[in-house]
RODO-2510 file (C-alpha; in nm, 4 decimals, decimal comma):
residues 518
     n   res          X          Y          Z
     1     x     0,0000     0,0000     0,0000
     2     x     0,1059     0,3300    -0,0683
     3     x     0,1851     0,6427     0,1939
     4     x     0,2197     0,9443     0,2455
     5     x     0,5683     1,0660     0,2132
     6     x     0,6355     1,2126     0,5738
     7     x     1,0007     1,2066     0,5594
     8     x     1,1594     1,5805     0,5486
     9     x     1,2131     1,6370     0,1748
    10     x     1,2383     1,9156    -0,0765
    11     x     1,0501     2,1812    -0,0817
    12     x     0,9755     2,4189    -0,3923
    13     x     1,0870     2,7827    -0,3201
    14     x     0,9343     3,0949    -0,4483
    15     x     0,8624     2,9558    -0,7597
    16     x     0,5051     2,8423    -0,8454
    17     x     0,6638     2,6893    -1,1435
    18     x     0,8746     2,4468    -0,9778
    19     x     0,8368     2,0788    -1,0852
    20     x     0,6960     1,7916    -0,8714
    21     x     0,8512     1,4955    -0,9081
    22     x     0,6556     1,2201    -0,7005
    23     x     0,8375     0,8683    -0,6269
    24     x     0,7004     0,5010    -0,6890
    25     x     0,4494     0,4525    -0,5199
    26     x     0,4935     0,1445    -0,2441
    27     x     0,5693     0,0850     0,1185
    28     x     0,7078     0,3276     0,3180
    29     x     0,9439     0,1084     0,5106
    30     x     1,0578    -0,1907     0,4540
    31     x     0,9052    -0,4871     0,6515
    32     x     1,0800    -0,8164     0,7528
    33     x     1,3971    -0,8596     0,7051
    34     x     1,6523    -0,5294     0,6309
    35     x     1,8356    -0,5312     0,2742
    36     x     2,1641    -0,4194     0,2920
    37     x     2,3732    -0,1405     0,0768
    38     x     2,6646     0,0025     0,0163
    39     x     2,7431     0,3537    -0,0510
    40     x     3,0324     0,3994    -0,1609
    41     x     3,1394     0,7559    -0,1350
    42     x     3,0380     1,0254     0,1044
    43     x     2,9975     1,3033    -0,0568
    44     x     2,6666     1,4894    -0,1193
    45     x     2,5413     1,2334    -0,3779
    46     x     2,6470     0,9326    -0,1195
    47     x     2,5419     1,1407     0,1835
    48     x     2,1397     1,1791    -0,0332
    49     x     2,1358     0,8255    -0,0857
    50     x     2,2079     0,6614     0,2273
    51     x     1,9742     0,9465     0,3520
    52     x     1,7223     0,7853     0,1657
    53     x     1,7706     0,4480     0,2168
    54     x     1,8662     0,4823     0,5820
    55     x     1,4957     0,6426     0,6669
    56     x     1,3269     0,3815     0,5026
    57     x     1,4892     0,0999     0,6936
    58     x     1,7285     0,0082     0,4698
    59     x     2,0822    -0,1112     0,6609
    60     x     2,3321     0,1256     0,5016
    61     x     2,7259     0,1096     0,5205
    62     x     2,8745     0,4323     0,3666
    63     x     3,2150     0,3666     0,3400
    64     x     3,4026     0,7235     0,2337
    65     x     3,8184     0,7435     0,1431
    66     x     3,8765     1,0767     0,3000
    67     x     3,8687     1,1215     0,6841
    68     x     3,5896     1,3674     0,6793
    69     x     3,2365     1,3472     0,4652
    70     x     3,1425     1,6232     0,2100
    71     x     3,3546     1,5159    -0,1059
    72     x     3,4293     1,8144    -0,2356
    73     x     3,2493     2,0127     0,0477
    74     x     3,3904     1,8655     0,3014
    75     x     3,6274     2,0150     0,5409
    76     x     3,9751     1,8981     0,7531
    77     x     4,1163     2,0722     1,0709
    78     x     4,4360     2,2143     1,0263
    79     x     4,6439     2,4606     1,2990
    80     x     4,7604     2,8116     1,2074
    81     x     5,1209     2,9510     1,2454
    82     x     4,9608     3,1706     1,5883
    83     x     4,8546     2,8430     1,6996
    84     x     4,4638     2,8477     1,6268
    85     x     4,2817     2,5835     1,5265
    86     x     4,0503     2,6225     1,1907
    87     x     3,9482     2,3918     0,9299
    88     x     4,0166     2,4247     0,5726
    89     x     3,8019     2,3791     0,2923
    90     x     3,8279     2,3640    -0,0881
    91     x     3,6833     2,6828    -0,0858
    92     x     3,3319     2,8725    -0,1497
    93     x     3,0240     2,7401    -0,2302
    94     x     2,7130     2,9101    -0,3104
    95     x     2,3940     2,7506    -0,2019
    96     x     2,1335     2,8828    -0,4414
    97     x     1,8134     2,8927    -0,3770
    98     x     1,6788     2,6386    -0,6539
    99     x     1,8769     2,3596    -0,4747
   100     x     1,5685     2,2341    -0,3585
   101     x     1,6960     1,8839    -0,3114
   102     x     2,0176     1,9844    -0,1758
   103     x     1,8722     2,1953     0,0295
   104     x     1,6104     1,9299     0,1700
   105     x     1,8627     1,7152     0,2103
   106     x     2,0120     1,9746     0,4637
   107     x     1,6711     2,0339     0,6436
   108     x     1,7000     1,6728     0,7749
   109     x     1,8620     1,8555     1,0489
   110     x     1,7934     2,2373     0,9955
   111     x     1,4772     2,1968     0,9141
   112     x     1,4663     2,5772     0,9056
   113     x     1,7784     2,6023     0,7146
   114     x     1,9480     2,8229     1,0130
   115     x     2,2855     2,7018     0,9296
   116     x     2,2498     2,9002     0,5831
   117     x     2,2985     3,2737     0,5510
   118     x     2,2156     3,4405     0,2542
   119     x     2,4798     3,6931     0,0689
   120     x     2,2938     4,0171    -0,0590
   121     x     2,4282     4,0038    -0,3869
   122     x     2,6623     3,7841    -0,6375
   123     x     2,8663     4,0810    -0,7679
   124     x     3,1143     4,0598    -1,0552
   125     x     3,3706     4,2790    -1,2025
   126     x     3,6029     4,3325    -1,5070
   127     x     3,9566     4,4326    -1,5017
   128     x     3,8345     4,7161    -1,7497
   129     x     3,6098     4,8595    -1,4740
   130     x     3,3010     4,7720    -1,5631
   131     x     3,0707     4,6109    -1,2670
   132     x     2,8226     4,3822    -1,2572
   133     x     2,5299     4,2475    -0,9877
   134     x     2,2084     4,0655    -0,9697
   135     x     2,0939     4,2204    -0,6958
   136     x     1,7879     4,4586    -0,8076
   137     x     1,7346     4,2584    -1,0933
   138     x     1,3838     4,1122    -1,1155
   139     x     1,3638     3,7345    -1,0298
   140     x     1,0729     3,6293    -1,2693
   141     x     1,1733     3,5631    -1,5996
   142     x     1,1745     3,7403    -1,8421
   143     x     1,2080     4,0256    -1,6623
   144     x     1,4975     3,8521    -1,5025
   145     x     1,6974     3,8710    -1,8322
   146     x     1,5444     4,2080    -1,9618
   147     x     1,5940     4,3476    -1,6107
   148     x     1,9586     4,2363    -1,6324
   149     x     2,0486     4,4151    -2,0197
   150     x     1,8929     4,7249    -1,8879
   151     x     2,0644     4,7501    -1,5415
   152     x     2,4124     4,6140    -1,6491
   153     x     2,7197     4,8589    -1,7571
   154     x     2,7979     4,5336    -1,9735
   155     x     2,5467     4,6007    -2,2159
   156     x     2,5250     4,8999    -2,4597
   157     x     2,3137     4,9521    -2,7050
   158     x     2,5294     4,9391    -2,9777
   159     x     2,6083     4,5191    -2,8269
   160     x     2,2401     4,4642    -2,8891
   161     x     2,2266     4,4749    -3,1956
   162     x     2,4594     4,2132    -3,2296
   163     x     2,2642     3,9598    -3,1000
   164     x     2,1372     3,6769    -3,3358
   165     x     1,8040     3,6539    -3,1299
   166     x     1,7662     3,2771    -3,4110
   167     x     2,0993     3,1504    -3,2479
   168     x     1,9399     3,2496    -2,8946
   169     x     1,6390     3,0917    -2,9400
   170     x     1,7151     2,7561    -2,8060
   171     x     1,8284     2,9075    -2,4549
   172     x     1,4246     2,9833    -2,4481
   173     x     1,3573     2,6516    -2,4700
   174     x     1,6010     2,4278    -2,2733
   175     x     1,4558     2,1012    -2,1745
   176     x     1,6486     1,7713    -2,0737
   177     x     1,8027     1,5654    -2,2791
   178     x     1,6713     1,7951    -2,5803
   179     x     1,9377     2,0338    -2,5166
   180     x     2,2185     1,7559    -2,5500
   181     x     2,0997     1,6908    -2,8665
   182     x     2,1043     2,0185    -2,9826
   183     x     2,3858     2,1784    -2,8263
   184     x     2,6021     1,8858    -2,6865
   185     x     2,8651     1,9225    -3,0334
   186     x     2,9110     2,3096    -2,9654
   187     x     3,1297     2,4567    -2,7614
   188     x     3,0082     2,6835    -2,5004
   189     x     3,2618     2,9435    -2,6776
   190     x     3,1563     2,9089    -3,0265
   191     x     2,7527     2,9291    -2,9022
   192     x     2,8617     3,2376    -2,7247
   193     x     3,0265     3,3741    -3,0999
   194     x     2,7023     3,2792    -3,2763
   195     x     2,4434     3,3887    -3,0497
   196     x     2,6922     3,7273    -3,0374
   197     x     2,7244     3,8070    -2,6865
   198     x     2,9298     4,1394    -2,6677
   199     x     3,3208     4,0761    -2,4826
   200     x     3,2384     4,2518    -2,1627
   201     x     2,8523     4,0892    -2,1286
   202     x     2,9807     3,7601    -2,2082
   203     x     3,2759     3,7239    -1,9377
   204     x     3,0301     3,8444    -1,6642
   205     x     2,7564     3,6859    -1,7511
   206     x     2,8134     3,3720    -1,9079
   207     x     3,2083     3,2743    -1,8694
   208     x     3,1413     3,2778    -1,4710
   209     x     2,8957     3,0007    -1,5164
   210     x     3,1403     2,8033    -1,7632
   211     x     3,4373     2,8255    -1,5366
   212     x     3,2058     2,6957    -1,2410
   213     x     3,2493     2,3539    -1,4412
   214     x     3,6517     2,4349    -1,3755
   215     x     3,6498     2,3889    -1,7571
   216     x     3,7309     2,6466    -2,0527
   217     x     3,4507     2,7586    -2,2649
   218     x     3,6159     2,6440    -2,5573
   219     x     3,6418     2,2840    -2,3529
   220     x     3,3104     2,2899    -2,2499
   221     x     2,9797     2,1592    -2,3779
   222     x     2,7228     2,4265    -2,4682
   223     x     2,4289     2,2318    -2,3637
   224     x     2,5758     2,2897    -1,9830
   225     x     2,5889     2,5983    -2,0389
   226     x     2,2316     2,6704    -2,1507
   227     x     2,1388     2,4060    -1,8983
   228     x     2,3120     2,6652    -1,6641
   229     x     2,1445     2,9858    -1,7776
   230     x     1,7939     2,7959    -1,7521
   231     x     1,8479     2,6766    -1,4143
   232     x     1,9966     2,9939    -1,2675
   233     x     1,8517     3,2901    -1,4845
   234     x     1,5673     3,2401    -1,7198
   235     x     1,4171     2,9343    -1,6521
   236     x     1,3473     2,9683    -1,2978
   237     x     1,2483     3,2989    -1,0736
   238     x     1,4822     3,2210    -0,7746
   239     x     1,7151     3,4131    -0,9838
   240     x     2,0866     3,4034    -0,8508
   241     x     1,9934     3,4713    -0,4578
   242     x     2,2209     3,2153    -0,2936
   243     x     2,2828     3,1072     0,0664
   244     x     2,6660     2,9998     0,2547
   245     x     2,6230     2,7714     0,5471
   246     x     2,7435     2,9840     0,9086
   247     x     3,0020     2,7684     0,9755
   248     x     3,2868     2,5754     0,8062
   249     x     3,1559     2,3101     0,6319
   250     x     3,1405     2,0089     0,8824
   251     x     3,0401     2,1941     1,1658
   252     x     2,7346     2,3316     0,9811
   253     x     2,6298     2,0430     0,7397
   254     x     2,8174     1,7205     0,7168
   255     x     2,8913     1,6295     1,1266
   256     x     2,4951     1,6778     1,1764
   257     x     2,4290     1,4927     0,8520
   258     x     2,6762     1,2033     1,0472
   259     x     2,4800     1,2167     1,3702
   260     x     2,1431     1,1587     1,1993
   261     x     2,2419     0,8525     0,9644
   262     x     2,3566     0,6721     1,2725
   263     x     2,0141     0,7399     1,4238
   264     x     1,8357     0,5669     1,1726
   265     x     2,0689     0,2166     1,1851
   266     x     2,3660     0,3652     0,9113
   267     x     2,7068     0,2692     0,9428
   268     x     2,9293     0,5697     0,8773
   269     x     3,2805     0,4825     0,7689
   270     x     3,5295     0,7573     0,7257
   271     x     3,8713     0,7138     0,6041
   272     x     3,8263     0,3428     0,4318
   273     x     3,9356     0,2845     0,0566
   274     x     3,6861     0,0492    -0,1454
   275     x     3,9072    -0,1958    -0,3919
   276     x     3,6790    -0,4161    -0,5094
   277     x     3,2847    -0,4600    -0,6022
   278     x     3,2869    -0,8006    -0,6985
   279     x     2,8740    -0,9664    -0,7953
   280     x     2,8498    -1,2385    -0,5696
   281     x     2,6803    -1,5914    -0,6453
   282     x     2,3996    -1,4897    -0,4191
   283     x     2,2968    -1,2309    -0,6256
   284     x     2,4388    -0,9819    -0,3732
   285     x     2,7617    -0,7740    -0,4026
   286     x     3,0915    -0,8478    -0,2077
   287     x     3,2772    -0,5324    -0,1490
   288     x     3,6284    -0,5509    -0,0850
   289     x     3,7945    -0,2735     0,1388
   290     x     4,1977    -0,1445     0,2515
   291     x     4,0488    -0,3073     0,5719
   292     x     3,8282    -0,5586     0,5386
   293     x     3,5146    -0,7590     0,3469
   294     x     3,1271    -0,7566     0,3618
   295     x     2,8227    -0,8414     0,1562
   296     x     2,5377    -0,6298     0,0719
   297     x     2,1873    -0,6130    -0,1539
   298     x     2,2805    -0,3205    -0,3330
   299     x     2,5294    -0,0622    -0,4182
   300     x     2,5461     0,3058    -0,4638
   301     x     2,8480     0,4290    -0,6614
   302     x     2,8917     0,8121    -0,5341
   303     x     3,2351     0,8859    -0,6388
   304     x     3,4262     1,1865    -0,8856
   305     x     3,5090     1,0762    -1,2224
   306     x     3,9085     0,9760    -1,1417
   307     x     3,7421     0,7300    -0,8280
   308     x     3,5126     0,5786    -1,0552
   309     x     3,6983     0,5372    -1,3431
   310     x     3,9572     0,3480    -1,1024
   311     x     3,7220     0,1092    -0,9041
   312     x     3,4807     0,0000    -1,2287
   313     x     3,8527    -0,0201    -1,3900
   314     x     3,9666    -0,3184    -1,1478
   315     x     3,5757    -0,4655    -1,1343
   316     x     3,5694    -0,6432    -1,4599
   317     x     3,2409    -0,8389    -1,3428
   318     x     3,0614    -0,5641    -1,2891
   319     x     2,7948    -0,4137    -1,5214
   320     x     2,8828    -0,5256    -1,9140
   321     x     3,1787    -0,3916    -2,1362
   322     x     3,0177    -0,1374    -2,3084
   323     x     2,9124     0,0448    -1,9508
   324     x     3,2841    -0,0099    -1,8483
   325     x     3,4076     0,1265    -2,1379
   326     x     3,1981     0,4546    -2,1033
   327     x     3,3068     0,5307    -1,7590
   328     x     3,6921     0,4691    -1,8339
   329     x     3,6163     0,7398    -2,1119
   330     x     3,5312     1,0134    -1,8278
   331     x     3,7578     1,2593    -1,8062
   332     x     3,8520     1,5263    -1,5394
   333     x     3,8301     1,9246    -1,5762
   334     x     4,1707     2,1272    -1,5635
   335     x     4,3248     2,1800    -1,2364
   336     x     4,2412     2,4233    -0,9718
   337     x     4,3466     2,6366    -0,7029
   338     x     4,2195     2,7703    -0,3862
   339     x     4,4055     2,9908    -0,1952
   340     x     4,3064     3,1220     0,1654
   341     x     4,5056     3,3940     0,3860
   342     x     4,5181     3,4936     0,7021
   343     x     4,6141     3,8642     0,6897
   344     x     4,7275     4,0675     0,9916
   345     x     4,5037     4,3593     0,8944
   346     x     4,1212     4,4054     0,7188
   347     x     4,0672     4,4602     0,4033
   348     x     3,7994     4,7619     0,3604
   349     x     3,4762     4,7531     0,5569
   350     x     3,2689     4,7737     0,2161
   351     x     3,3985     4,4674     0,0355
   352     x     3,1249     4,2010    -0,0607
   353     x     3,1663     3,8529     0,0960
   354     x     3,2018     3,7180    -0,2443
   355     x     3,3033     3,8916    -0,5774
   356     x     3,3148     3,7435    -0,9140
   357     x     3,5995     3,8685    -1,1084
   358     x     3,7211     3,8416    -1,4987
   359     x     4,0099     4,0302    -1,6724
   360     x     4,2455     3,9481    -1,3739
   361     x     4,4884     3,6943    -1,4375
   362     x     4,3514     3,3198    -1,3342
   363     x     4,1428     3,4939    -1,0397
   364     x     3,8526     3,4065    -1,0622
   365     x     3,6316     3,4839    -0,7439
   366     x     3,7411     3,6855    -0,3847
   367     x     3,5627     3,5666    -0,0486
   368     x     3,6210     3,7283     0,2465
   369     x     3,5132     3,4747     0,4774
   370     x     3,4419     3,6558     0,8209
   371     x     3,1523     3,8334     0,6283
   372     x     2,9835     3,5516     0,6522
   373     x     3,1684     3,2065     0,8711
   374     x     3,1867     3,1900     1,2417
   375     x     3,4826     3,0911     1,2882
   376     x     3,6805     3,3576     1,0470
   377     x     3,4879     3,6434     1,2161
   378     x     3,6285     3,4812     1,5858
   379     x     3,9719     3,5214     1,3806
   380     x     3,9120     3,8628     1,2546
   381     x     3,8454     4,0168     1,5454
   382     x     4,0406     3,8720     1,7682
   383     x     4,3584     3,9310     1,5654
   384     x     4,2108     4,2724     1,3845
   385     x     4,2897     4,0837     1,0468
   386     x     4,1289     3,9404     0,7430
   387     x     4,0564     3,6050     0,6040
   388     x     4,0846     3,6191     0,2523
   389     x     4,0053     3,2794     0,0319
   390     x     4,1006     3,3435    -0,3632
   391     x     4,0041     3,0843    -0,6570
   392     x     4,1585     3,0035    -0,9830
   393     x     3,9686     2,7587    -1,1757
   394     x     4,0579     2,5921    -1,5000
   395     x     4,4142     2,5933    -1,4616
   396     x     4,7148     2,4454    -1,7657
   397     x     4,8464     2,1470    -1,6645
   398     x     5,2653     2,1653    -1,5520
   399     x     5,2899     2,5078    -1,4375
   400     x     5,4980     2,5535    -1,1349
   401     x     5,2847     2,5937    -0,8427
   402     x     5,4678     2,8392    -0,6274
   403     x     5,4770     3,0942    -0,9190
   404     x     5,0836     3,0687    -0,9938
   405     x     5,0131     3,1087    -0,5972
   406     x     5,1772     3,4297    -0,6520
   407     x     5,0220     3,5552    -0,9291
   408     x     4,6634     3,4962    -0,7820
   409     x     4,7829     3,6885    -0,4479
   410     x     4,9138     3,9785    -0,6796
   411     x     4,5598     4,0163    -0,8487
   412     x     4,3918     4,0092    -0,4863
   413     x     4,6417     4,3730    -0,4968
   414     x     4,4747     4,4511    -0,7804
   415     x     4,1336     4,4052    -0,6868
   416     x     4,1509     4,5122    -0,3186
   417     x     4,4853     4,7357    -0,3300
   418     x     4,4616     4,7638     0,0604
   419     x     4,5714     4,4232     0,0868
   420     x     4,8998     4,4988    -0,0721
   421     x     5,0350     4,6225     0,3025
   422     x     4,8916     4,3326     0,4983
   423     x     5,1531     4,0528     0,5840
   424     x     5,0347     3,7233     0,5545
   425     x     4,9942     3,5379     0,9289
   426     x     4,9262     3,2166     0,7199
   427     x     4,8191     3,0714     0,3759
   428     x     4,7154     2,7144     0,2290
   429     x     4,7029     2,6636    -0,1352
   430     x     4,5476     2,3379    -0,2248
   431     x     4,5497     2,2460    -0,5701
   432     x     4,3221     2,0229    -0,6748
   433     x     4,2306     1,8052    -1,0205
   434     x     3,9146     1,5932    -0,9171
   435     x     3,5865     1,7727    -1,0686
   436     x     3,4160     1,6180    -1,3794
   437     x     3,4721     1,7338    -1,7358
   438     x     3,1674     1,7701    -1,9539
   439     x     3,3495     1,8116    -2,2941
   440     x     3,1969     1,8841    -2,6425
   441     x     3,0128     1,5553    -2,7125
   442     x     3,0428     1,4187    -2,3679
   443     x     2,6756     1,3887    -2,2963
   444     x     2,6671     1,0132    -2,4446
   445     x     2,9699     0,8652    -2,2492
   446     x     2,8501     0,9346    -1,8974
   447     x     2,6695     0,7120    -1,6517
   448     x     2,3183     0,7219    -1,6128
   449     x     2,1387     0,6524    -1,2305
   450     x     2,0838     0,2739    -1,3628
   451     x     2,3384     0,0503    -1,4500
   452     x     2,3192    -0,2579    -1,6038
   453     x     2,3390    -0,4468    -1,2764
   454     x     1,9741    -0,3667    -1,1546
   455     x     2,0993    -0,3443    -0,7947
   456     x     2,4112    -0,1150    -0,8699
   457     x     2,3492     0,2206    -0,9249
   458     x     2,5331     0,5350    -0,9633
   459     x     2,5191     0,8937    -0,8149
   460     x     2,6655     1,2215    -0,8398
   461     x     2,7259     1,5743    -1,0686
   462     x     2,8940     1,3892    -1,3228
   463     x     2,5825     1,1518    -1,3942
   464     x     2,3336     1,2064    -1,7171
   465     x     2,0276     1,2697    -1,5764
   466     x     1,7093     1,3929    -1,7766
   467     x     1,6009     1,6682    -1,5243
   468     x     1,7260     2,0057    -1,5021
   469     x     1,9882     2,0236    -1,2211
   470     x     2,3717     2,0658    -1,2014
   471     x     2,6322     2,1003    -0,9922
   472     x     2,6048     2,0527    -0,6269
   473     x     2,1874     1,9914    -0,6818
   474     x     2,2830     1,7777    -0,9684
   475     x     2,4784     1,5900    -0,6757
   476     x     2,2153     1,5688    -0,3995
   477     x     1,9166     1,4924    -0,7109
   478     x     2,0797     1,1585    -0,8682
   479     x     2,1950     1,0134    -0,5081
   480     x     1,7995     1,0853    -0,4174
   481     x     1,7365     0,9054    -0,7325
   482     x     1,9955     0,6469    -0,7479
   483     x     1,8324     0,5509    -0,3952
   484     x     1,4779     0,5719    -0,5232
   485     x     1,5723     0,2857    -0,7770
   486     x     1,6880     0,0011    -0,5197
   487     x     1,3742     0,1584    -0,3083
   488     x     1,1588     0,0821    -0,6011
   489     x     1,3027    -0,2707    -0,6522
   490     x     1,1976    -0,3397    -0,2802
   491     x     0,8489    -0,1852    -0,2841
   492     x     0,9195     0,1125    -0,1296
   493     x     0,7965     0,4577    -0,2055
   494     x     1,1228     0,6801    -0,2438
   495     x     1,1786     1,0062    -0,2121
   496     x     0,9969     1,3117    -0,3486
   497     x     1,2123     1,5428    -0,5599
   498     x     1,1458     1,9120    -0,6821
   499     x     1,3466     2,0795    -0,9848
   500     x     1,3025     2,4217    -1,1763
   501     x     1,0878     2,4218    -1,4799
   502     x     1,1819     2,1558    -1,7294
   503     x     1,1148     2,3482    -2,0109
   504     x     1,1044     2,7275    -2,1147
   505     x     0,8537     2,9888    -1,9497
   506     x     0,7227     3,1221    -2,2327
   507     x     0,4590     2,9468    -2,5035
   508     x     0,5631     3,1979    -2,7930
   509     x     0,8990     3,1845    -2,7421
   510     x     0,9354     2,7521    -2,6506
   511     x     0,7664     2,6987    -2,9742
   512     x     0,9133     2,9471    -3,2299
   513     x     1,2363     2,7573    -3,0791
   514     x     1,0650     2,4720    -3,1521
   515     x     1,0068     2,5729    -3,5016
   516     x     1,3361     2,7061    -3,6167
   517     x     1,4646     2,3817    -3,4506
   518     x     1,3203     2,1615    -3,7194
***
């Protein structure tokens, strides 16, 4: 019999347009005897699943590499020169406000999403001066987008009429997979040059969202990046209103996330290295560990492109050639690097949290953290200083590391000039070369949810899924999903999921696209 899903769950936001998505129907929990899984990885996609499976009953073992949950959110201690302890991150993350699964995954234990702050604005600026900000634009679309030419420096209009509203047309109209179809063989760069996108519009409008992949337009697949301008600016009226959590990462998100999984029956194992998914005669899986063996029903694959390419790599039982040979075809965006500072003195008062920037070097984004985190502002004022977190995204291979750390502390000069007389109480640079690519005529090669082992399944942002959600939603969506699958297999009603509009807002324009289409 089918119930009520009372389990805390997404919730749409401002938008009336927001899509329901309503699981199987089935059981709520199971009954009799507890199926096992594995989740193997524990970042946001792993951390979803077991969420999932874990309320429903479901005996989950999430077995994570890294000493601390998160993935790519997650957070380590480390100690300071002066002795204090902080944690480290990979840097900023924005929390936007159409992360409705993300962001119900978080309510499991916020359920008024306290932990979150929101930042008043997502500011950007260009080397040449001009500046940029979403702030008083209007959130519906399309006044979102007309709001945005008419308020922004970046557009003149002399730039308008170089727009090729035909070549524009599809961004009216992006619905998934559609859009892989007809925009997976373009570069984000060359759809840019057609649609004509003046220099100064394009870098802070559109180039911002491309480098969020940590890829180069010119690597990058234009269908992500219409995806992107759907999800974030015309397709949906949260507009770009985002949240940061109050605290580093693990204090505000992942060590409650921890706490509630082992309520409901989960195992949560941190620092253990899966080798081995081997199907078992049973018809269950045996996975193999650095440490030791066990048996389970099912199996979530929640790891980055590198850690799945590597463990389907040494399984040669698992799913069939064909699926093996997509996944070892993956490949992994550029490198990266974020830098964070301690400085002995402030930088000005009126600096935004965050700032967008383009024209300067490989800087790509400020934060200045104790506008917003706990734990920077105890810093700050205690010391009278400034923490001060810099990224660089989409990085060449082989270039020496100490000069490039450098070079993205002299643009911070640049930008904030203040900073230039600040010594530096303490830095970490992590480099990093783990996110997933999503190269011209990628869409094909990656994973979908389902594998071809009905009991394996696979999460996270680098999986094709036919709803409209990237990044860290794209994440927390396919773990829900990936979870909903074995749910469904054991006739039990999964979780409810909410996305922004699958499909363009407006009837005139969604089928003149339509039209000129074919």
């Amino acid at each position: 019999m089918s119930g009520p899903d009372r389990t805390a769950g997404a919730r749409r936001g401002r938008d009336r347009r927001a899509r329901v998505l309503p699981a199987a129907p089935g059981r709520r929990r199971i009954d009799g005897v507890r199926p096992t899984t594995a989740v193997v990885g524990g970042g946001i996609a792993g951390l979803a699943a077991a969420t999932a499976l874990a309320e429903r009953g479901v005996a989950v073992t999430l077995y994570e590499r890294q000493p601390y949950l998160g993935g790519r959110v997650g957070g380590w201690p480390t100690r300071l020169r002066d002795g204090t302890a902080v944690t480290m991150s990979r840097g900023f993350h924005a929390f936007f406000r159409q992360y409705y699964n993300l962001r119900g995954l978080l309510r499991r234990t916020d359920p008024a999403l306290e932990r979150l702050t929101g930042l008043p604005d997502y500011p950007l600026l260009h080397a040449g001066g001009t500046r940029d900000g979403f702030r008083y634009v209007p959130r519906t679309p399309p006044l979102s987008a007309l709001g945005f030419v008419l308020l922004s420096p970046s557009f003149r209009l002399r730039d308008l009429s170089s727009l090729d509203p035909v070549a524009a047309l599809p961004l009216c109209d992006v619905r998934v997979p559609d859009v892989y179809g007809r925009l997976d063989d373009v570069s984000a760069h060359d759809f840019l040059d057609a649609v004509g996108f003046p220099d100064r519009a394009r870098h802070l409008a559109f180039e911002v969202f491309s480098r969020s992949f940590f890829a180069d337009p010119r690597q990058l697949s234009a269908a992500e990046l219409a995806l992107m301008f759907h999800i974030y600016f015309l397709g949906s009226a949260e507009g770009l209103l985002f949240d940061v959590p109050r605290s580093p990462f693990p204090a505000a998100l992942w060590d409650p996330l921890a706490g509630y999984l082992r309520r409901h029956g989960a195992r949560v194992r941190t620092g253990i290295l899966v080798e081995d998914v081997e199907p078992a005669r049973d018809g269950r899986y045996r996975i193999s560990t650095d440490q030791d063996e066990a048996r389970h029903d099912g199996v979530v694959l929640a790891l980055d492109a590198a850690g799945l390419r590597r463990l389907v790599g040494r399984c040669d039982r698992l799913g069939d050639p064909a699926w093996r040979e997509r996944i070892a075809r993956l490949r992994t965006a550029p490198p990266f690097l974020v830098t964070r500072l301690w400085l002995d003195r402030p930088v000005a008062p009126d600096r935004p949290g965050f700032l967008g920037t383009s024209g300067f070097g490989t800087l790509d984004n400020i934060s200045v953290l104790e506008r917003w985190e706990d734990q920077a502002a105890r810093w700050a004022a205690r010391t009278g200083g400034s923490v001060v977190e810099l990224h660089a995204y989409a990085l060449r291979g082989g270039l020496a590391r100490d000069v490039e750390e450098k070079r993205l502390v002299d643009q911070l000069h640049r930008v904030y000039p203040e900073t230039r007389a600040a010594g530096i109480v303490d830095a970490r640079h992590e480099w990093r070369e783990d996110c997933p690519l999503f190269p011209v005529g990628g869409y094909r090669d990656r994973p979908a949810v389902r594998s071809p082992d009905p009991r394996v399944v696979v999460a996270g942002d680098l999986v094709r899924s036919d709803l409209p959600v990237a990044l860290m939603e794209r994440a927390a969506t396919t773990g829900f999903l990936a979870a909903n699958a074995l749910l469904e297999q054991w006739g039990v009603r999964g979780q409810t999921l909410w996305t922004v509009p699958d499909r363009g807002r407006s009837a005139v324009l969604r089928g003149l696209a339509a039209w000129l289409s074919g």
